[in-house]
C-alpha positions as YAML, in Angstrom:
chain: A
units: angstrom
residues:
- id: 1
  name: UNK
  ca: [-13.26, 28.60, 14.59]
- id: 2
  name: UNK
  ca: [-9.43, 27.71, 14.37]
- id: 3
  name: UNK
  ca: [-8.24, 24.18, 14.43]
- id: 4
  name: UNK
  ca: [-6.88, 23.06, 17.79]
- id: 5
  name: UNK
  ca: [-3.37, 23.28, 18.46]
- id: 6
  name: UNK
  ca: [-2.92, 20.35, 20.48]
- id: 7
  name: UNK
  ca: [0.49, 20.60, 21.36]
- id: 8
  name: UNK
  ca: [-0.52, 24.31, 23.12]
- id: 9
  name: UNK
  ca: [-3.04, 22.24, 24.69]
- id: 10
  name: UNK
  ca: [-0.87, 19.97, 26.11]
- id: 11
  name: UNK
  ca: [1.78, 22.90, 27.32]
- id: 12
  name: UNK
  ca: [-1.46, 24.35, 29.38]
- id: 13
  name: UNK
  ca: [-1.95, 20.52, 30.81]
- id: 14
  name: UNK
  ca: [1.42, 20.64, 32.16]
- id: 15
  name: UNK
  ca: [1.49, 24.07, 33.57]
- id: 16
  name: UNK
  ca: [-2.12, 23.00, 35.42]
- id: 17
  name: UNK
  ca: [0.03, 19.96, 36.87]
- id: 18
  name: UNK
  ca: [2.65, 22.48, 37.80]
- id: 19
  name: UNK
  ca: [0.65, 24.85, 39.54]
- id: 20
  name: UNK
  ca: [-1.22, 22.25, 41.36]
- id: 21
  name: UNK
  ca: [2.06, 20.70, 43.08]
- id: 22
  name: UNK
  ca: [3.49, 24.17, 43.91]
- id: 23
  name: UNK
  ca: [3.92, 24.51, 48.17]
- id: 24
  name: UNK
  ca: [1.19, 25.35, 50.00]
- id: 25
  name: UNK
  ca: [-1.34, 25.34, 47.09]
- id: 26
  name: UNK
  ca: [-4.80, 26.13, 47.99]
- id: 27
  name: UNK
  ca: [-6.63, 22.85, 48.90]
- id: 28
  name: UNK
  ca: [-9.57, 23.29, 46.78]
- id: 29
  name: UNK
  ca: [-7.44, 24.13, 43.47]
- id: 30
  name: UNK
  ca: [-5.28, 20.62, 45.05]
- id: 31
  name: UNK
  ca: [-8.63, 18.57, 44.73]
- id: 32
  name: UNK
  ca: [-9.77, 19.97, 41.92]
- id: 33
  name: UNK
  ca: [-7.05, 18.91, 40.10]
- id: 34
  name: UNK
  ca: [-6.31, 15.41, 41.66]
- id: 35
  name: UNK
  ca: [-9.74, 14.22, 41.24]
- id: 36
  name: UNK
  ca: [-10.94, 16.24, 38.00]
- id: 37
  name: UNK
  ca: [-8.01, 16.93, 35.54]
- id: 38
  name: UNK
  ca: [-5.45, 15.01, 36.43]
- id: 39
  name: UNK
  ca: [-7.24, 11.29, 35.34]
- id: 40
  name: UNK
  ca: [-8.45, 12.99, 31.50]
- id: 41
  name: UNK
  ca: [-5.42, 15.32, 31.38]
- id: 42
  name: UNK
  ca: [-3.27, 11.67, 31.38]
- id: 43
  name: UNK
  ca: [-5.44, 9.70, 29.00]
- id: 44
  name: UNK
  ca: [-5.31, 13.18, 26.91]
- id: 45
  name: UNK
  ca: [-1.44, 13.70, 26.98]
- id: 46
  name: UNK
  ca: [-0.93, 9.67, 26.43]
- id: 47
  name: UNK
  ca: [-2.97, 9.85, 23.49]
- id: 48
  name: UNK
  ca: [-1.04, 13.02, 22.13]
- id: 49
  name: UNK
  ca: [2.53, 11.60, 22.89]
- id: 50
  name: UNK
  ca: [1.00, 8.44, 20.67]
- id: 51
  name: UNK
  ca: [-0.23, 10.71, 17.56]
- id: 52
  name: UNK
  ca: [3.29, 12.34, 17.71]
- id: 53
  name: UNK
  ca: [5.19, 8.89, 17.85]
- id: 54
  name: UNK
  ca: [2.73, 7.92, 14.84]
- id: 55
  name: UNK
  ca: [3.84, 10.65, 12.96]
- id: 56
  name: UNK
  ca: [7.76, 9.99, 13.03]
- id: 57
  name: UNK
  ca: [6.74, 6.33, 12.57]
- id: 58
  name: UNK
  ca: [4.95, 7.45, 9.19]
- id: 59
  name: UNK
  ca: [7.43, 10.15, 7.92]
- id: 60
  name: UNK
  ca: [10.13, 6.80, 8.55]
- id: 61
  name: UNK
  ca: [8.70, 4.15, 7.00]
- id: 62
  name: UNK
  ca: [6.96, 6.25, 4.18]
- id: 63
  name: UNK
  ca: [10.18, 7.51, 3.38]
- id: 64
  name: UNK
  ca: [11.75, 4.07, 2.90]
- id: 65
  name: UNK
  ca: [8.86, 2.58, 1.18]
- id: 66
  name: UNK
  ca: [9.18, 6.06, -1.19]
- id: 67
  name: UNK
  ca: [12.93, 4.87, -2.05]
- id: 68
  name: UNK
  ca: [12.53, 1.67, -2.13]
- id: 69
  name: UNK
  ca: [9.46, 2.11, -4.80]
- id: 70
  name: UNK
  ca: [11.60, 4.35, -7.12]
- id: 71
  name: UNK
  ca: [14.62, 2.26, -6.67]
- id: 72
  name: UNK
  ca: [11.97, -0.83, -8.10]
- id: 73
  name: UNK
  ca: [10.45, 0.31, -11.46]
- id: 74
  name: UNK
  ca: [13.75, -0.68, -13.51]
- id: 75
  name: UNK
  ca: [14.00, -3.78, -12.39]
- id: 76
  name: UNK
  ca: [10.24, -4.23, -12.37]
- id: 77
  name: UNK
  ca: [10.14, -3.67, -16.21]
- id: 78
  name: UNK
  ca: [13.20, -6.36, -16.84]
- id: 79
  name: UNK
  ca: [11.13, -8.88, -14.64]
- id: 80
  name: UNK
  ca: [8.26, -8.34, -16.71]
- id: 81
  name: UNK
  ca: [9.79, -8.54, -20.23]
- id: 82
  name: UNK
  ca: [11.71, -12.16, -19.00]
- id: 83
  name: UNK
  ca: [8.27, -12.97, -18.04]
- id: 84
  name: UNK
  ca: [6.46, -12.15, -20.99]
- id: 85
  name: UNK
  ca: [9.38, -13.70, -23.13]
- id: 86
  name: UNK
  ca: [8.62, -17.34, -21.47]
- id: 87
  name: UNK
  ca: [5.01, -16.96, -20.36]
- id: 88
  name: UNK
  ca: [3.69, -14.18, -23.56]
- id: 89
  name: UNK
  ca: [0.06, -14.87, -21.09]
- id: 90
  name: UNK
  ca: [1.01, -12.99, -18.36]
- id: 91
  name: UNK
  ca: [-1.22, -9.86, -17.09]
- id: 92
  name: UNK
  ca: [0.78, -7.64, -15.83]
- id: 93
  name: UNK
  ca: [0.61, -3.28, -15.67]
- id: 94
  name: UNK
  ca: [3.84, -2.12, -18.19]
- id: 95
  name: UNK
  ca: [5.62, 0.09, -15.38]
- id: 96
  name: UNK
  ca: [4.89, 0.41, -11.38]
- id: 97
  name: UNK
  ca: [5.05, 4.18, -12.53]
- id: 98
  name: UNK
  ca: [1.99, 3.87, -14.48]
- id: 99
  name: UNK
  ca: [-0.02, 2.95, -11.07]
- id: 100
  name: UNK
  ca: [-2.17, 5.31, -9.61]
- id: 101
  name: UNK
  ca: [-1.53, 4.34, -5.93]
- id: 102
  name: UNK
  ca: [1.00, 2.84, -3.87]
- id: 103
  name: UNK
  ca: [-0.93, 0.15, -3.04]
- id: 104
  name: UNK
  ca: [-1.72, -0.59, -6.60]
- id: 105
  name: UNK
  ca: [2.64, -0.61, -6.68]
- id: 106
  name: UNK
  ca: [2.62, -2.88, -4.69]
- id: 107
  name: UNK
  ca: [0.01, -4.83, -5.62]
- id: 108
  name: UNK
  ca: [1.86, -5.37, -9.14]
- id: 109
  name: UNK
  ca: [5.11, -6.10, -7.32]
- id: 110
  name: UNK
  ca: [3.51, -8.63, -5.18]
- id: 111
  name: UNK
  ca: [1.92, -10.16, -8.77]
- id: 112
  name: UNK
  ca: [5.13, -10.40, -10.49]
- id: 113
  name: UNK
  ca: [7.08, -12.33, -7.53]
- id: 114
  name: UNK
  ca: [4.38, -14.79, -7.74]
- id: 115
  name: UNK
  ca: [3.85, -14.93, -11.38]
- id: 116
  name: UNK
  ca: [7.77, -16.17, -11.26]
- id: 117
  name: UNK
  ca: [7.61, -18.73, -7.97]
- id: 118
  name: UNK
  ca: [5.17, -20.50, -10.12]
- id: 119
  name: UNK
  ca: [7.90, -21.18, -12.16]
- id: 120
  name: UNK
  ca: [10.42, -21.78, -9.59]
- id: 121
  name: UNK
  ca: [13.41, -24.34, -10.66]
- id: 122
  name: UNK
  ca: [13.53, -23.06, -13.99]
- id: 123
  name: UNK
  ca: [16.77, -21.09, -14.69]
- id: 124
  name: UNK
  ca: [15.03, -18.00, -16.18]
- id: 125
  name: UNK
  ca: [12.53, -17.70, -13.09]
- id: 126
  name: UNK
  ca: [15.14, -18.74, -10.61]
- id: 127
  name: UNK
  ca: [17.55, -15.85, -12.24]
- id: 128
  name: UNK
  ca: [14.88, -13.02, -11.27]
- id: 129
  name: UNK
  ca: [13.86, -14.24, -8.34]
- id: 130
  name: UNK
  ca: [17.29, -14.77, -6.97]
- id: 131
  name: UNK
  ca: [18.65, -11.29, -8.41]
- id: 132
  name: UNK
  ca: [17.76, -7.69, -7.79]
- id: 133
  name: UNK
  ca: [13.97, -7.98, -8.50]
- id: 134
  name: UNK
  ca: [13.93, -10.71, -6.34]
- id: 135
  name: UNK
  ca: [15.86, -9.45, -3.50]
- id: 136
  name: UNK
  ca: [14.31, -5.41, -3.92]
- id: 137
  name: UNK
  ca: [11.41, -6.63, -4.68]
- id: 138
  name: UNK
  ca: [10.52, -8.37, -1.48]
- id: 139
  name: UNK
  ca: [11.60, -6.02, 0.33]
- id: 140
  name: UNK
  ca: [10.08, -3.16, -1.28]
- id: 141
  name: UNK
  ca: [6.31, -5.19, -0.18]
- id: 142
  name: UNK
  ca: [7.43, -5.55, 3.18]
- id: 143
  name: UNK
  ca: [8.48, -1.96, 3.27]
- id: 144
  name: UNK
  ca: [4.77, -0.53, 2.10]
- id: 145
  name: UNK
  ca: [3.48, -3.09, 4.37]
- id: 146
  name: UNK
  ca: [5.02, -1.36, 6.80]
- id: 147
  name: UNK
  ca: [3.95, 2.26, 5.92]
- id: 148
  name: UNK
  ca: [0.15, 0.99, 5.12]
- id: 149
  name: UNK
  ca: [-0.04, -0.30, 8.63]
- id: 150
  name: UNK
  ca: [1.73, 3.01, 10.35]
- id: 151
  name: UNK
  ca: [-0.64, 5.11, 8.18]
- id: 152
  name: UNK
  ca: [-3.16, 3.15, 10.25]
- id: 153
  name: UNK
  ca: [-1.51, 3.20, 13.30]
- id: 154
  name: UNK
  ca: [-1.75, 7.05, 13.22]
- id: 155
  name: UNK
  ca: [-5.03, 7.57, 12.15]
- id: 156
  name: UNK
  ca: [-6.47, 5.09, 15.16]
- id: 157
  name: UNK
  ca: [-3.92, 7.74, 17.47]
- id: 158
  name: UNK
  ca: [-5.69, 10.94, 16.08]
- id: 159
  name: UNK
  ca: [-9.08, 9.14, 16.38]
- id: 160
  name: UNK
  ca: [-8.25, 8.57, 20.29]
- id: 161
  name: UNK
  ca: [-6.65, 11.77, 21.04]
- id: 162
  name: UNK
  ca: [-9.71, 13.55, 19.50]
- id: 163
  name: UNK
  ca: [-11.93, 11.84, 21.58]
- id: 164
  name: UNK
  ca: [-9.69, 12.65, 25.11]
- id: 165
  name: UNK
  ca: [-9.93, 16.35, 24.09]
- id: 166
  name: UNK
  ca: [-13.21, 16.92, 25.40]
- id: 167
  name: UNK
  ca: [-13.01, 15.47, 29.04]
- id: 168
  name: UNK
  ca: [-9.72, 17.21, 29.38]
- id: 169
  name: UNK
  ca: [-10.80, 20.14, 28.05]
- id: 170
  name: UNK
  ca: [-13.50, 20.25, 30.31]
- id: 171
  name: UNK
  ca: [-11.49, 19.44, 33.13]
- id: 172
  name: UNK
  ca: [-9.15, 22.21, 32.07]
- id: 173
  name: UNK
  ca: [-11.83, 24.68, 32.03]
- id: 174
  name: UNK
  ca: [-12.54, 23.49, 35.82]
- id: 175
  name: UNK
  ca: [-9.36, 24.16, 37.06]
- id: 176
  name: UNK
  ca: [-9.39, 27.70, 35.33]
- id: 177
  name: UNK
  ca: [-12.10, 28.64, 37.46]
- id: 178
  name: UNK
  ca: [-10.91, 27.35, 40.81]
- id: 179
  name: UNK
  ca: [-7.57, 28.45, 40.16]
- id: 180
  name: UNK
  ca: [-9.27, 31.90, 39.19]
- id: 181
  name: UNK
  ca: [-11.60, 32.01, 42.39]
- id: 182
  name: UNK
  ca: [-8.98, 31.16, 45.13]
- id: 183
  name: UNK
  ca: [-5.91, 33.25, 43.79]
- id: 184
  name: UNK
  ca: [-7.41, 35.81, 42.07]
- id: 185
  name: UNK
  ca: [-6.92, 36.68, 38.02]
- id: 186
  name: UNK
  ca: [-4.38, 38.40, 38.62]
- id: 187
  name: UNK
  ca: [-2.24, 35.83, 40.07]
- id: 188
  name: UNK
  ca: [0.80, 34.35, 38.50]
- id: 189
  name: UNK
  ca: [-0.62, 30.75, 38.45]
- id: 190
  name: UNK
  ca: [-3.95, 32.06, 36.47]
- id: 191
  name: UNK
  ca: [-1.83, 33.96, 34.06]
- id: 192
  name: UNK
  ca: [-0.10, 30.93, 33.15]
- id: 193
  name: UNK
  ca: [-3.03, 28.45, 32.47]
- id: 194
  name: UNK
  ca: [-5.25, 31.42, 31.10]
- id: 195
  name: UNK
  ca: [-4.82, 32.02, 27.39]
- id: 196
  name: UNK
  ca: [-4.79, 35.55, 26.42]
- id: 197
  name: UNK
  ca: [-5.59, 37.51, 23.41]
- id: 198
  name: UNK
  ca: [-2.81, 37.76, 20.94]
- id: 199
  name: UNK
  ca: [-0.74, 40.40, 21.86]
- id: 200
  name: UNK
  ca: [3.55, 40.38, 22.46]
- id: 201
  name: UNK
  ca: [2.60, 40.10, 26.11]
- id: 202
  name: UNK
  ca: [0.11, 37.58, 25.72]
- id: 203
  name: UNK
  ca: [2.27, 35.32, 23.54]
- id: 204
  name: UNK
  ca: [5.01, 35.71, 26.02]
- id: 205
  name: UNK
  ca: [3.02, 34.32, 29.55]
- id: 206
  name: UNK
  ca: [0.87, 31.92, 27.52]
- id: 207
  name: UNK
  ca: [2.18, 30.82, 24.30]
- id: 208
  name: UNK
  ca: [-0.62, 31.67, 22.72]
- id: 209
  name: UNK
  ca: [-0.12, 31.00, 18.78]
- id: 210
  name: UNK
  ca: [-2.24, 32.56, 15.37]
- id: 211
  name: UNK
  ca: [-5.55, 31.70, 15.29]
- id: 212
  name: UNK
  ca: [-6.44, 31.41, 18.96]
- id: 213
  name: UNK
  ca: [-10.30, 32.45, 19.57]
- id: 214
  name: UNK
  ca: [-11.10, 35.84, 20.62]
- id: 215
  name: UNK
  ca: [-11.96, 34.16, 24.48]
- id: 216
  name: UNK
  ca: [-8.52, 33.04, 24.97]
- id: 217
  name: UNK
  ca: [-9.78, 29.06, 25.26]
- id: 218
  name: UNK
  ca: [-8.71, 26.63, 22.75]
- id: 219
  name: UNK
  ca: [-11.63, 25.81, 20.48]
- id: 220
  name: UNK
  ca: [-13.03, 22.64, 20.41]
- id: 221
  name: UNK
  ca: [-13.32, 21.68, 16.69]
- id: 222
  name: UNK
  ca: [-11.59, 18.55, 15.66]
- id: 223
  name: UNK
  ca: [-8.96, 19.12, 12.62]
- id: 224
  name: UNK
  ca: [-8.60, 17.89, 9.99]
- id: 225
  name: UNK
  ca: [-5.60, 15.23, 9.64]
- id: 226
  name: UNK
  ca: [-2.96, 17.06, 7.70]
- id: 227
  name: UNK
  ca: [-2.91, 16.87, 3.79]
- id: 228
  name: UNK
  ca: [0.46, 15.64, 3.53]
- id: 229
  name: UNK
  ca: [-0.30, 12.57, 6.33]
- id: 230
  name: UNK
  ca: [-3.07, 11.75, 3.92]
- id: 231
  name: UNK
  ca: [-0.94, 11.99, 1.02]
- id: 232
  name: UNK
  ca: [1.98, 9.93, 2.62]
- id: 233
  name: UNK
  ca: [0.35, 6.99, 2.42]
- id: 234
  name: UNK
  ca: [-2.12, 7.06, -0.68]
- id: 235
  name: UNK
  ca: [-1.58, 3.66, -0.53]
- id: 236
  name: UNK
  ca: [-4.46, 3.04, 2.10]
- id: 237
  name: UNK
  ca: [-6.65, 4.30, -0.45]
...
């Protein structure tokens, strides 16, 4: 089966809503609705509106965390080297490039601030940790801070709005059939909720898009999260 295309899903929601609260509406397809979609088809649509907040949240702060990390490796290395020229100990990875993971990026970041606070008051510390690497540097960590926990964020939304699909699915389905059995299939309000076959017609009334199951009903199989959400944030990993 296809993926579901929740954002179709949530267009037939609304039409449901729309044909319920048209004049004169048949009682039944009223109640139905009140009492049987209307309570999932909310927790369903507020758990969709959050997945698509999450994802502009993600694309913003994964995008500043990306500039900010490229911006870093230069002055990384310098911090390093003035390091290793006072403290030739030290323990530190050569470049943040050379890290496999963002959170390993920032990891090493984090390491180097505090490898120089130790040595606080001295002028060579106090020089890096008052300069660029200093300033970048801090907020470069609270900027992958940021992304790590939207990454999170988002993946908690998908989680919820997976589990709301059912119920309003079901609830959906419900309406279908009263809407079906009090105005007829050939009625304008059943053409709009019922999703078609793919056809020019059929895309037209219902919006139906590729991959929509030979029924007409949106399939019920949980997708997967995109690759490129996954790969925004490697550094949950």
């Amino acid at each position: 089966m296809a993926h579901i295309v929740f954002g179709r899903f949530k267009r037939l929601l609304t039409r449901c809503q729309e044909v319920a609260s048209e004049p004169a509406m048949n009682a039944g397809v009223v109640a139905v609705h009140t009492s049987v979609v209307k309570p999932a088809a909310d927790a369903f649509l507020k758990a969709h509106d959050a997945v698509v907040q999450g994802e502009t949240d993600l694309a913003e702060q994964g995008s500043e965390a990306a500039v900010a990390l490229r911006e870093m490796d230069p002055l990384y290395r310098v911090a390093r080297s003035v390091l290793l020229a006072f403290k030739p100990g030290a323990v530190l990875p050569i470049t943040l490039r050379s890290q496999p993971t963002d959170t390993d990026k920032m990891n090493a970041i984090e390491d180097l601030l505090k490898a120089l606070n130790k040595h606080a008051g001295e002028a060579w510390a106090d020089a890096q940790l008052q300069g660029a690497f200093g300033v970048s540097g801090a907020k470069a960590v609270t900027s992958m801070k940021e992304a790590i926990a939207a990454n999170k964020a988002l993946s908690k939304a998908r989680e919820d709005r997976a589990s709301a699909y059912d119920p309003a699915y079901d609830g959906y389905l419900a309406f279908k059939r009263v809407v079906r059995d009090a105005l007829g299939s050939k009625s304008k309000q059943y053409k709009r909720i019922h999703l078609r076959d793919t056809g020019a017609d059929a895309d037209a009334d219902a919006g139906t898009d590729a991959g929509e199951n030979a029924s007409g009903e949106a399939p019920r199989v949980a997708p997967k999260p995109p690759a490129e959400a996954q790969a925004a944030m490697g550094a949950s990993a």
